[in-house]
C-alpha positions in Angstrom: -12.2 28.1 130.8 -12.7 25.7 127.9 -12.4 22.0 127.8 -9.1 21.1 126.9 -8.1 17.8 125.2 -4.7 17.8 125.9 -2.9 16.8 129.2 -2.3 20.6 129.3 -3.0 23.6 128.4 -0.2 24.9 126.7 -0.6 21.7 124.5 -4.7 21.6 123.7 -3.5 25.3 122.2 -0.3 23.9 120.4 -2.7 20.5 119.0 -5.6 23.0 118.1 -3.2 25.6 116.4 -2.2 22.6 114.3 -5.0 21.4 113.0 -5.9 25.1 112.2 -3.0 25.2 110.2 -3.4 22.0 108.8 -6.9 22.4 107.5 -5.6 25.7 105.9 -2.9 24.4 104.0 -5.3 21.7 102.6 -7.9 24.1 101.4 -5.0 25.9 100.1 -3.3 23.0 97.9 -6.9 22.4 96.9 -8.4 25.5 95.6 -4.8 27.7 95.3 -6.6 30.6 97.3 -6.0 32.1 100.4 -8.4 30.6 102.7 -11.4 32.1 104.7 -11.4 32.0 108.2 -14.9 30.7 107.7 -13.9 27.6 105.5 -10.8 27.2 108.2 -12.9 26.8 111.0 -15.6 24.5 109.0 -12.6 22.1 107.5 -11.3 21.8 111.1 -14.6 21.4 112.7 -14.7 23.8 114.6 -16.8 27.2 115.0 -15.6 30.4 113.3 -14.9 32.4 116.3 -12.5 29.4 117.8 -10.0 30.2 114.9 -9.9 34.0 116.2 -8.5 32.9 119.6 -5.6 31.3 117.8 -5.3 34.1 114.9 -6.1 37.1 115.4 -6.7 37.9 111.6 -6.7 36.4 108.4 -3.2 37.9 107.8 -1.9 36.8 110.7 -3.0 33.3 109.8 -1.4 33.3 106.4 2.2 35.0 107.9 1.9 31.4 110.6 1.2 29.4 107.2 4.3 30.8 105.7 6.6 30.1 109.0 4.8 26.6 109.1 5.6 25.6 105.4 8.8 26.3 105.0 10.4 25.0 107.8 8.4 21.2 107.0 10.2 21.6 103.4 13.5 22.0 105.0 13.0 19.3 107.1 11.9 16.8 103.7 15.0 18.1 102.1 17.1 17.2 105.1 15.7 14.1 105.3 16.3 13.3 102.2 19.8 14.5 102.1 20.4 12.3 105.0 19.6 9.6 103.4 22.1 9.8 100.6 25.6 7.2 101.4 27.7 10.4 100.4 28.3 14.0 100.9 28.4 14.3 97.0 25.5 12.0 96.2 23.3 15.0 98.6 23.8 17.2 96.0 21.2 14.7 93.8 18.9 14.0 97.0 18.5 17.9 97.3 17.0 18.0 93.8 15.4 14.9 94.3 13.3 15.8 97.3 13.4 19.6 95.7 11.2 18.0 92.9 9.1 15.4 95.4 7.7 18.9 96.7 7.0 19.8 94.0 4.9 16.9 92.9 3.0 17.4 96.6 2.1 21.0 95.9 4.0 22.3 98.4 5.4 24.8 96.1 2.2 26.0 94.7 0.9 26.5 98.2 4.3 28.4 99.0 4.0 30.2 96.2 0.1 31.2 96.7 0.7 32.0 100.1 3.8 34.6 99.0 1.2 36.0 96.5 -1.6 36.5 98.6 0.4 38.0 102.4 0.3 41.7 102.6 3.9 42.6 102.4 5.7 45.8 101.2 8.1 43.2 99.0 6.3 39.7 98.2 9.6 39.2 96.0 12.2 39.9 99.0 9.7 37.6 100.8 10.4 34.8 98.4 13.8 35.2 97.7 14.8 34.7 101.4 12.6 31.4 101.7 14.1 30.2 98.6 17.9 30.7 100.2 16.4 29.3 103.3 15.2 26.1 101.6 18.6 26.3 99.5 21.1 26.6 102.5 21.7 22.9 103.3 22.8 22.6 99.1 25.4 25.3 99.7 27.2 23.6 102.9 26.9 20.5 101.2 29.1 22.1 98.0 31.4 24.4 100.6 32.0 20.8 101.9 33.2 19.0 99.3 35.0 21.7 98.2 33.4 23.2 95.1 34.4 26.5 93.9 31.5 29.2 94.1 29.1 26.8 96.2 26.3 29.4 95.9 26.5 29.5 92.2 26.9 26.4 92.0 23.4 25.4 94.3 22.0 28.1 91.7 22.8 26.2 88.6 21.7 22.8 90.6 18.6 24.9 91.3 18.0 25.6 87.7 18.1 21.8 86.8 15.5 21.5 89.4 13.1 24.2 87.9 13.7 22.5 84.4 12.5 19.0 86.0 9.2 20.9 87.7 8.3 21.8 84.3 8.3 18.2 83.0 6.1 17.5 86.1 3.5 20.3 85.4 3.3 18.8 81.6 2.9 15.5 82.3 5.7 13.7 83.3 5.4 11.2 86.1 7.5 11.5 89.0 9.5 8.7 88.7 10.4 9.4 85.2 11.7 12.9 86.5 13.6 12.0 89.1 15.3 9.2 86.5 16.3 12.4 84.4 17.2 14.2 87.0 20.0 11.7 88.1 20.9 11.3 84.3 21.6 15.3 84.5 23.3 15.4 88.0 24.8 12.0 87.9 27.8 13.6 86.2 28.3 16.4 88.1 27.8 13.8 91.6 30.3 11.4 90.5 32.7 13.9 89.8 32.5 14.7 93.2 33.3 11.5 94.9 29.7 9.9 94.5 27.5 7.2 92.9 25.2 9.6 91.1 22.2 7.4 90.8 19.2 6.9 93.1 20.1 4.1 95.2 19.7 5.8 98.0 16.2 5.7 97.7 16.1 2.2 97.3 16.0 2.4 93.5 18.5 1.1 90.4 
């Protein structure tokens, strides 16, 4: 049996799966390639033949990646959402921490990773990670009340793709997420909220 460096075993597997992980998504963001099992093991320190007893294949790797990813976005979004003072002013922290992704990579690597899986549909794939991602903008807008929340989210959506094209030209972040609120602002205080980014701790 190997030597574990968790109090158990069940947990030196989940610790070693996660740095695994980890080190793949950072090779990833870095190079915007699938990575090798080979560089996996040798940015986690560990010898090739380790990473096999956690994935069985390079595709199986990338399919955990994709699980992995998506669910730490969601959890950023929330976070961010949870933040804001109203149920109207989420509707801006979604975009806001939509576009803080963004400016992390995580959407590149998302992306990458949809491009590179073996899948019969890489689009269908895509599509149901976006509505994942999306879903917590929707019962925000079926709260307040908005007619067509999903249509809605889409158009809110489309803001957000406009402001991730300032970002890949140039743009900094703050100066983004400034326009953002100057975009959405509107929309927010028509809905009961303050439409600027206090909630972050900014004027």
């Amino acid at each position: 049996m190997p030597r574990i460096t968790e109090a158990t075993v069940a947990e030196h597997h989940s610790a070693r799966e996660r740095q695994l992980l980890d080190a793949a998504h950072t090779i990833l963001l870095e190079t915007g390639r699938a990575p090798t099992m080979a560089q996996v093991a040798a940015r986690a320190g560990l010898a090739r033949s380790s990473v096999y007893q956690y994935f069985a294949s390079t595709p199986v790797l990338l399919q955990a990646m994709v699980r992995d990813i998506y669910p730490r976005w969601t959890a950023h979004v929330a976070e961010v959402m949870d933040a804001a003072p109203t149920d109207a002013d989420r509707v801006l922290a979604y975009a806001v921490a939509s576009v803080e992704l963004v400016a992390r990579g995580a959407h590149a690597v998302a992306g990458a990773l949809v491009s590179v899986i073996p899948t019969d549909d890489p689009g269908e794939q895509a599509a149901r990670m976006h509505q994942e991602v999306q879903e917590p903008l929707v019962r925000t807008l079926e709260t307040l009340g908005v007619e067509s929340p999903r249509e809605v989210s889409e158009l809110v959506n489309g803001v957000v793709h406009a402001a991730t094209r300032l970002l890949e030209s140039g743009t900094d972040l703050p100066a983004v997420l400034a326009q953002l609120a100057v975009v959405l602002g509107p929309l927010v205080s028509e809905l009961g909220g303050s439409g600027d980014l206090a909630f972050r701790g900014e004027a």
